[in-house]
C-alpha positions, 0 to 999 in steps of 0.5 A, a space after each residue: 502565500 498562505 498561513 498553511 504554507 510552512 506546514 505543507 512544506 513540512 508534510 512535503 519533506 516528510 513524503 521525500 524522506 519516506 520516498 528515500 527511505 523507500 528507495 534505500 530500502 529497494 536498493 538493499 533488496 530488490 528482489 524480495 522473495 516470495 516468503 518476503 512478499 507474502 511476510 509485507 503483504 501479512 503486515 500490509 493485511 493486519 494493518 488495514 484490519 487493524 486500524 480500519 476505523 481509524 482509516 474511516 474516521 480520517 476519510 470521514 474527516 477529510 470528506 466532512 461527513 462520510 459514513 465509516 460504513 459506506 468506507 468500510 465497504 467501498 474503499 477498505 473491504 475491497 483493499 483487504 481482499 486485494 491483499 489477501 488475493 495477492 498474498 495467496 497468489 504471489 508464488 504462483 506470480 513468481 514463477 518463470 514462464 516459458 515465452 515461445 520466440 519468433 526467431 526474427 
């Protein structure tokens, strides 16, 4: 056992209170609509946009030394277009699709 041993214990029950709340959260609304989706992904978007430094300069301490923006470019530009893509399409997504049937 190392000295780091009570903290990843803590960051450990922390992740399985988040996952139960996630999981408590699906319960009550396992089919959001497609307003809500796009109202999460809004929220998803302005998060990103508006704490992109503070995500790179935690990559930048994780990884010792990384430029804020070789990240910006490489991990959280392509994330806020995927959020974005995603937030214009998830209507369409939706929809119900006729599937043709064998009837074997």
């Amino acid at each position: 056992m190392n000295a780091r041993t009570p903290a990843i214990n803590r960051g450990l029950t922390e992740l399985e209170d988040i996952f139960q709340s996630q999981r408590k959260a699906f319960r009550h609304a396992p089919n959001p609509t497609a307003r809500e989706r796009r109202d999460h992904l809004g929220a998803l978007y302005r998060m990103l946009v508006e704490n992109i430094d503070a995500i790179a300069a935690a990559i930048d301490a994780d990884f010792g030394h990384r430029s804020s923006h070789e990240t910006k470019l490489l991990e959280l530009f392509p994330s806020i277009q995927a959020v974005r893509h995603a937030r214009s399409k998830v209507a369409k997504w939706m929809r119900p699709e006729r599937k043709p049937t064998s009837i074997w």
